[in-house]
C-alpha positions in Angstrom: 117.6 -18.3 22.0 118.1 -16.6 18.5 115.9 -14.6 16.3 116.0 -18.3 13.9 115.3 -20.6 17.1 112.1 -18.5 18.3 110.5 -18.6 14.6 110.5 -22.2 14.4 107.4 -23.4 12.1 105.1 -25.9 12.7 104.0 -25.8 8.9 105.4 -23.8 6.2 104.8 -20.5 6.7 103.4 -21.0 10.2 105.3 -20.0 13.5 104.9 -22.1 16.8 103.6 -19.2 18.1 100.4 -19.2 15.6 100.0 -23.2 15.6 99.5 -23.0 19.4 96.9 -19.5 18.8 94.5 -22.0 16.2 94.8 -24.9 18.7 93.3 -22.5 21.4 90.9 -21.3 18.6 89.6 -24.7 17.8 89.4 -25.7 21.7 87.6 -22.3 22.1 85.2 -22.7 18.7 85.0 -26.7 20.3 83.6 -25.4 23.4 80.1 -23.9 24.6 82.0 -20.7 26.0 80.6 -18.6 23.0 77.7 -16.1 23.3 75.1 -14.3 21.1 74.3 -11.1 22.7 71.5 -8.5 21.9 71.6 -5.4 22.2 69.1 -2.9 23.4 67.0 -0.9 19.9 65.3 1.8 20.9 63.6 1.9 17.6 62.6 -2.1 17.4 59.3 -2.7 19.2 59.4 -5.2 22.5 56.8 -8.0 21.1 58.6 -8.2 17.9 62.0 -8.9 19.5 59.8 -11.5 22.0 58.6 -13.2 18.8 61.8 -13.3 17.7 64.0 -14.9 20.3 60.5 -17.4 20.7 61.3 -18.0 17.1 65.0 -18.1 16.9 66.0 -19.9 20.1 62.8 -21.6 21.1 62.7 -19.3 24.5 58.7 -19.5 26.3 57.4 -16.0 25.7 58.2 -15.5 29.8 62.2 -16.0 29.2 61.9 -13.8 26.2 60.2 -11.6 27.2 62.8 -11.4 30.6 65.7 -11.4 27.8 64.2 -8.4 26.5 63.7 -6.5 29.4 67.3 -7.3 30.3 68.3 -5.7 26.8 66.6 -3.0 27.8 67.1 -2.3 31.4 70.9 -3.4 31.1 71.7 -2.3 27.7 72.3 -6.3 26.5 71.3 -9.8 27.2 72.9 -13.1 26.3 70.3 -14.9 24.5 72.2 -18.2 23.5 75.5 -19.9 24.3 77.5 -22.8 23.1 80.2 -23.5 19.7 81.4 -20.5 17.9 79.8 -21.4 14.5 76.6 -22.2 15.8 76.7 -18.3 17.7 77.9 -16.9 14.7 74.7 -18.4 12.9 72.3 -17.0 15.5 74.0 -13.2 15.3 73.9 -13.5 11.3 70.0 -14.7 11.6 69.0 -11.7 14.0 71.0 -9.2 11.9 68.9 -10.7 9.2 65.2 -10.0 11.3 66.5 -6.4 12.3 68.1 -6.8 15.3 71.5 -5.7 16.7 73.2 -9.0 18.4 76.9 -9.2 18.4 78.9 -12.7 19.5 81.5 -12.2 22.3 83.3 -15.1 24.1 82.2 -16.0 27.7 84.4 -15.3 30.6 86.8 -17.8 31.5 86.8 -19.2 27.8 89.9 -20.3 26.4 92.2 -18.1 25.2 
């Protein structure tokens, strides 16, 4: 196959190659295999994080208070899973109460 035949567009300005990357993107963002993540903060105090994830994700103070010790004993916790957009929400609303939460896909998620 030549250089022309391999860079075959699906739109203008759009190889194959990227077409089929969105479509696994929007079966990915379509999917629960998305994860907000906390990380551990040694400077943020353990019943404010609690009150946070109680807050945030509707956790019982017992799972959030097990999410937290994760964070700390493990150095992270996933404290939410499902669409892309709705993770990317969650991480944007803990950065805003002072925590450090990043969104990572789950294993096994589409590629």
């Amino acid at each position: 196959m030549n250089d022309l035949e391999q860079q075959r567009t699906s739109a203008p300005g759009t190889t194959l190659a990227s077409a089929e990357q969105d479509a696994a993107q929007d079966a990915a963002l379509a999917s629960g295999d998305w994860a907000t993540v906390l990380w551990d903060d040694p400077v943020t105090l353990r019943p404010y994080v609690v009150r946070i994830l109680m807050r945030r994700f509707g956790h019982s103070a017992a799972r959030a208070d097990e999410l937290t010790a994760q964070a700390e004993r493990e150095g992270r916790a996933v404290v939410a899973q499902g669409a892309r957009e709705e993770q990317e929400m969650h991480v944007a609303g803990l950065h805003a109460d002072g925590l450090v939460a990043t969104l990572e896909r789950m294993p096994g998620g589409a590629q």
